[in-house]
C-alpha positions as CSV (number, residue, x, y, z in Angstrom):
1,X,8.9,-21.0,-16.0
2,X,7.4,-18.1,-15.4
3,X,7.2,-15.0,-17.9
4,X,9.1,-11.5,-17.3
5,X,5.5,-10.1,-17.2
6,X,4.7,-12.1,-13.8
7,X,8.2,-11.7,-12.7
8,X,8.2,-7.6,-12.9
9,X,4.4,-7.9,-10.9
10,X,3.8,-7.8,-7.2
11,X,1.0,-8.7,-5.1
12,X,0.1,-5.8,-2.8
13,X,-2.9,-6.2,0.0
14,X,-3.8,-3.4,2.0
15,X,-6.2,-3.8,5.1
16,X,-7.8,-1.0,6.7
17,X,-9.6,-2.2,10.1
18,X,-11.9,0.6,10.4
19,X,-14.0,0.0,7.0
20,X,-16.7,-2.3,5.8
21,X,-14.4,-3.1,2.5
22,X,-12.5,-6.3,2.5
23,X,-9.0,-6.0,1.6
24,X,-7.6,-4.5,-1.2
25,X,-5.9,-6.9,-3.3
26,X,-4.0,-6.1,-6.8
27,X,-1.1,-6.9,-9.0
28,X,1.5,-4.2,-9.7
29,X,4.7,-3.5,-10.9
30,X,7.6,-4.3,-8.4
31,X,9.0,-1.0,-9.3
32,X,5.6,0.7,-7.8
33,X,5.9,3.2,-5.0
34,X,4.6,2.8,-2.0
35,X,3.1,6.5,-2.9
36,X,1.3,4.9,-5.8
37,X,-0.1,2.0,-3.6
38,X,-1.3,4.9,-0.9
39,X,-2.8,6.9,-3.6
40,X,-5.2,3.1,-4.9
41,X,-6.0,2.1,-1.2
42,X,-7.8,5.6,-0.2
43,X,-9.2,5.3,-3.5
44,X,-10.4,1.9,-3.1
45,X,-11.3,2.7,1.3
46,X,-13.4,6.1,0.1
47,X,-11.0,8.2,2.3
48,X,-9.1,11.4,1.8
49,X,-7.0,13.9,3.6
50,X,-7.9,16.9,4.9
51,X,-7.4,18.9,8.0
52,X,-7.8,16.3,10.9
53,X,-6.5,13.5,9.5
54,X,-4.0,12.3,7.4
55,X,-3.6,8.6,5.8
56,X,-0.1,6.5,5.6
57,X,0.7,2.5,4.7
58,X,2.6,0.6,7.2
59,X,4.2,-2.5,6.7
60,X,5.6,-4.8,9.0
61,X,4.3,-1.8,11.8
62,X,6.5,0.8,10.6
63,X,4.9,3.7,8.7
64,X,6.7,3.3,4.8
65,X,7.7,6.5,2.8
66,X,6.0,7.2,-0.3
67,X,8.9,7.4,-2.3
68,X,10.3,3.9,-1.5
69,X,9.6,0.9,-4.4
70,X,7.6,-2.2,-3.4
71,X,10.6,-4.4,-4.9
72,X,12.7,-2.9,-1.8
73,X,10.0,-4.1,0.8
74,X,9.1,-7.0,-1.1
75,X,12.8,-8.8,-1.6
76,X,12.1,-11.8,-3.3
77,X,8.6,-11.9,-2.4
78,X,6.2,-12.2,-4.4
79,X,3.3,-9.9,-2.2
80,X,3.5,-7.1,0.3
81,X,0.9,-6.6,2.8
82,X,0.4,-3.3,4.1
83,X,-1.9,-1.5,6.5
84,X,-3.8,1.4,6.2
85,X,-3.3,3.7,8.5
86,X,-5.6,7.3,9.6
87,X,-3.4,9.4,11.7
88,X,-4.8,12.3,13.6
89,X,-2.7,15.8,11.6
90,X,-0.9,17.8,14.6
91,X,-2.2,21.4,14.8
């Protein structure tokens, strides 16, 4: 049986294509936001905002808003993968 510690933890993996970095792979709470998991995978990728280009997660191909909880997108999943994505800012 597992204990509520494990049970409030999800698995989140975020793959950027366009970097030399494997994955990034780490355990958070379920009630994360998808914000919060943005905000680690630039970190962990080296990238940034700015004037050109903007950064979003996508899961399941559909760009995820950062106030929604990984416990929505997960269900009763135990992992959500996302993907980085760098989209050019409109100007």
């Amino acid at each position: 049986m597992e204990d509520n510690h494990r049970l409030a933890e999800i698995e989140i993996r975020v793959s950027f294509p366009i970097t030399k970095h494997g994955p990034l792979k780490e355990k958070v709470e379920r009630g994360t936001t998808v914000g919060t998991a943005l905000t680690d995978a630039m970190t962990y990728f080296e990238v940034h905002d700015d004037s050109q280009f903007t950064y979003v997660l996508a899961h399941d191909g559909q760009e995820q808003n950062g106030s929604t909880t990984l416990e929505s997108l997960a269900g009763k999943s135990h992992e959500v993968r996302f993907n980085l994505v760098k989209k050019i800012t409109q100007g």
